[in-house]
N, C-alpha and C positions, 0 to 999 in steps of 0.2 A: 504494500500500500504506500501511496506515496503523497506531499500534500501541497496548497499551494503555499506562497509567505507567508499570506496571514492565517496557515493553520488548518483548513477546509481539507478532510483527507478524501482522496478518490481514490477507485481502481482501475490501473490503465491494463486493458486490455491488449494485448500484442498475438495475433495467430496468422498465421500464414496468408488466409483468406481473406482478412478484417480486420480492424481494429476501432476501439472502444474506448470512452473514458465516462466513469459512473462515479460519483460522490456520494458520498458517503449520508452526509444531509440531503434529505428530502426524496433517495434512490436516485438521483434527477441524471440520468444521458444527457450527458452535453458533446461528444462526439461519438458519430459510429459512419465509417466507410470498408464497404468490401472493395477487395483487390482489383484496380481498374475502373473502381466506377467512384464518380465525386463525391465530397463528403452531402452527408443526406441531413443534417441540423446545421443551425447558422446559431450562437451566441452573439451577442452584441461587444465588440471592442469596449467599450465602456464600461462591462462589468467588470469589478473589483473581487470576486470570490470573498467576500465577508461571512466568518461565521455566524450565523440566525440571521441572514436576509437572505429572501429569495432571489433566487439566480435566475437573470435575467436571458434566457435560451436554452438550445437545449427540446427535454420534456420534462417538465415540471408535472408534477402530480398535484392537481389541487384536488383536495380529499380531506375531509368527509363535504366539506360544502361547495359548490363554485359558485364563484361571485361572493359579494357580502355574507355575512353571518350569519342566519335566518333570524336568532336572537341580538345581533347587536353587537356582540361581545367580542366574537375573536378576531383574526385578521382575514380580510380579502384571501377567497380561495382555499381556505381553510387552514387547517394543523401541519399536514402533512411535510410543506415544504422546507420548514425551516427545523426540520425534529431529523435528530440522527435515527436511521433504519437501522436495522442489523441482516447481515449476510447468512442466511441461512443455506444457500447451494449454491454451489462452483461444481460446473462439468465440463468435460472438453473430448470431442472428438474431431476427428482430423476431416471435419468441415463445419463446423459449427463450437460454440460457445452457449452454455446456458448458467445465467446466473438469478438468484432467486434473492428478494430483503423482503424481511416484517417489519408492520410498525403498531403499533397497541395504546389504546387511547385509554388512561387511569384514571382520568379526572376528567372535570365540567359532567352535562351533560348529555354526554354521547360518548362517556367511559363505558366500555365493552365492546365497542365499534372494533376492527383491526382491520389492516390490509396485508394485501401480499401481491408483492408486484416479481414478474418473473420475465425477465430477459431472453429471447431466442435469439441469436445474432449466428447468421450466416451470411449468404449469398444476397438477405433481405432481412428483414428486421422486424419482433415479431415481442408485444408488449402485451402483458397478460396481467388484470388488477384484480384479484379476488379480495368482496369486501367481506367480512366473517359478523355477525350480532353475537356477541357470546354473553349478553348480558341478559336479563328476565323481564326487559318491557319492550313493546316494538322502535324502532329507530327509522327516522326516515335519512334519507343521505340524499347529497349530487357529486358529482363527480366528472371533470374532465385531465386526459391527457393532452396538455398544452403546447402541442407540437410547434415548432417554429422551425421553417423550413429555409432556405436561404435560396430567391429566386432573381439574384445577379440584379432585376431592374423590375421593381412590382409592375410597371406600368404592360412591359411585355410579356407578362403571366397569365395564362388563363387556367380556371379550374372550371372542370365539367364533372356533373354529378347532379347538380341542385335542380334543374329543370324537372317542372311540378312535385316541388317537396312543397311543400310549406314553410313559414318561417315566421319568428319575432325576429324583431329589428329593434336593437339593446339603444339603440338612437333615440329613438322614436317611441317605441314600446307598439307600434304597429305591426300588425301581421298580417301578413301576406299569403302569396302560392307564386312561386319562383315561374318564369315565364322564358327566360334566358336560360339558351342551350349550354352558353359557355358565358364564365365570369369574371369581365374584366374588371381592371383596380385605378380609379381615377381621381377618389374620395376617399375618405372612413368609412370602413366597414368594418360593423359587431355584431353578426346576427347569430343565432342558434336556428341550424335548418333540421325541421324534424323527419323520420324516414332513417333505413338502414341499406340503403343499394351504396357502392362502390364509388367514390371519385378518382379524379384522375387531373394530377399539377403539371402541368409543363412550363416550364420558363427559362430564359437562357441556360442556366446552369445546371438546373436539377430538373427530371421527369419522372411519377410516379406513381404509382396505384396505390389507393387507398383502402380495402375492406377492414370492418368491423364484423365484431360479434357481440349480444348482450351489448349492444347501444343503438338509441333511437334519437339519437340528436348529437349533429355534427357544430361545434362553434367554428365560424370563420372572422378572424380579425385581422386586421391591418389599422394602426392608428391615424395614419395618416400625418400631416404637417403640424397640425397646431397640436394636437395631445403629445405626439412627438418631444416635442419642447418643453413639456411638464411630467415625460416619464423619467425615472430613476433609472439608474445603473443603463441609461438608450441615449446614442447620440442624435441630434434634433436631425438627422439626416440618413436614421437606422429604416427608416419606415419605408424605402427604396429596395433593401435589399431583404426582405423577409416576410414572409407571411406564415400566418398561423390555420391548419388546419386541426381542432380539436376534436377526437373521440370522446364521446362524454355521455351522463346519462345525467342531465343537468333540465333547466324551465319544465315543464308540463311531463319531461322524460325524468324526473329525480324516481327514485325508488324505494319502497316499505320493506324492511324486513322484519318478521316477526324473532321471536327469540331463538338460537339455534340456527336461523337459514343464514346462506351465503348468498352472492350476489357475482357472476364472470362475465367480467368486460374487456375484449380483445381486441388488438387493431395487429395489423401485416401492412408494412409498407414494403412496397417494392418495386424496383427500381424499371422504367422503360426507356427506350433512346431517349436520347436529345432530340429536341425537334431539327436539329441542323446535322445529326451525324449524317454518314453516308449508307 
C-alpha cells in the first residue's frame, strides 16, 4: 500500500493487462486503464488528496444517500466517501484483478446499513455495490456511482441511451420524456434519467458502453461554467474535459429494505473505438 503527502493511503494496482489505483477512503477508483486502450476516469488536476474530503474524480461512492441528507444532518452524498473501507478480497488471475472493501454504518440513524463494493478489473471494468440492512427496522437508502469520465472536449461528446426515458431535471425540478437520440453538452446539465437499457459515451478520447444491473436511474452531470467556478478541489475550466455518467438507485428509484434483505447494484463499463480510429 502506498500513500499520497498528505497521508490518503491507496492500492496501486500493476498487472500485465491493467492497471488501477483504489484508496483506501471512500473504496473511491481514481484510475483504471487496460493495456492499449486510454485511461477510462478523469480526476481533476486540482484535487489535493486531503484526508476526510471527498475526492474530487474518479468513482466516488455516494452511499447511503445521494444528494442532500434526507434528514439534514450529514454531508452531500452521504457517509460513504470520506470513511476509511477495509479490504476484505484480493485475487488475481493472469487476466483479470478482483478486489472487494466493506464499510458499516454504527451510529446516527441508519446504523446497521453496510456496503460492499467489489472491483472486477480486466479487459473492462466491472463495479458491484451490495447494500446489506442488518439492523431490526426497515431503512430506506439512495445510492449512486459517481463516474467521471474524461471526454478531451465536453462540447464534442455525445451520449446515447436517454431517448424516451424519462427524467427530472435537478435544474429545474421539471420532468420530462427524453426526445433526443443522442446528447449533446452546451449548458449544465443535472438530471436523473429513469429506465435500465445501456448507454453508450463517445468523445474525443474515451468510447464506451455502459450497462447496469439492480439500477433504475442513471444521473448525468456536467456543471458547466459558472458552478465550475464555485466547485472545490475543480479548476473553473474542468467542466470541458469530463463528464459524469452515474449508476444509481437515487429520486423516485431510492430503495426499502426490510430487516435482513440486501440490495445488488452493478455497472460494466466497457470500452468501444474511438470515433476517429481506423
Amino acid at each position: 500500500m502506498a500513500h499520497t503527502a498528505s497521508g490518503l493511503r491507496y492500492f496501486e494496482v500493476q498487472h500485465p493487462l491493467l492497471s488501477a489505483r483504489i484508496f483506501e477512503q471512500g473504496a473511491q477508483l481514481v484510475q483504471f486503464q487496460s493495456v492499449g486502450k486510454p485511461p477510462m476516469l478523469w480526476v481533476s488536476e486540482a484535487e489535493p488528496f486531503k484526508p476526510g474530503a471527498a475526492i474530487r474524480g474518479g468513482i466516488p461512492v455516494c452511499w447511503p444517500w445521494f444528494g442532500p441528507d434526507p434528514q439534514g444532518i450529514g454531508p452531500a452524498h452521504g457517509l460513504a466517501r470520506t470513511q476509511t473501507w477495509q479490504l476484505y478480497l484480493a485475487q488475481q488471475t493472469d487476466s483479470s484483478v478482483c478486489l472487494g472493501f466493506r464499510f458499516q454504518i454504527t451510529e446516527s440513524s441508519m446504523a446497521g446499513l453496510g456496503a460492499e463494493l467489489v472491483f472486477e478489473l480486466s479487459d473492462r471494468l466491472r463495479l458491484t455495490l451490495i447494500t446489506h440492512n442488518r439492523s431490526e427496522k426497515r431503512l430506506t437508502f439512495s445510492s449512486a456511482l459517481h463516474s467521471y469520465f474524461p471526454v478531451g472536449d465536453i462540447r464534442q461528446a455525445l451520449l446515447s441511451g436517454a431517448a424516451g426515458r424519462q427524467y427530472t431535471d435537478s435544474l429545474s425540478s421539471a420532468q420530462s420524456t427524453e426526445s433526443e437520440q443522442q446528447l449533446v453538452f452546451d449548458q449544465e446539465v443535472d438530471r436523473i434519467y429513469y429506465g435500465s437499457s445501456p448507454w453508450q459515451l463517445c468523445s474525443p478520447t474515451l468510447c464506451l458502453n455502459i450497462e447496469s444491473e439492480g439500477s433504475g436511474s442513471t444521473v448525468v452531470w456536467n456543471p458547466w461554467i459558472e458552478k465550475s467556478a464555485r466547485l472545490s478541489h475543480f479548476n473553473p475550466d474542468d467542466y470541458l474535459r469530463m463528464l459524469c455518467v452515474e449508476t444509481a438507485n437515487c429520486g423516485a428509484d431510492s430503495r426499502l429494505l426490510e430487516p435482513g434483505q440486501q440490495h445488488v447494484m452493478a455497472v460494466e463499463y466497457s470500452y468501444l473505438p474511438l470515433a476517429n480510429s481506423p
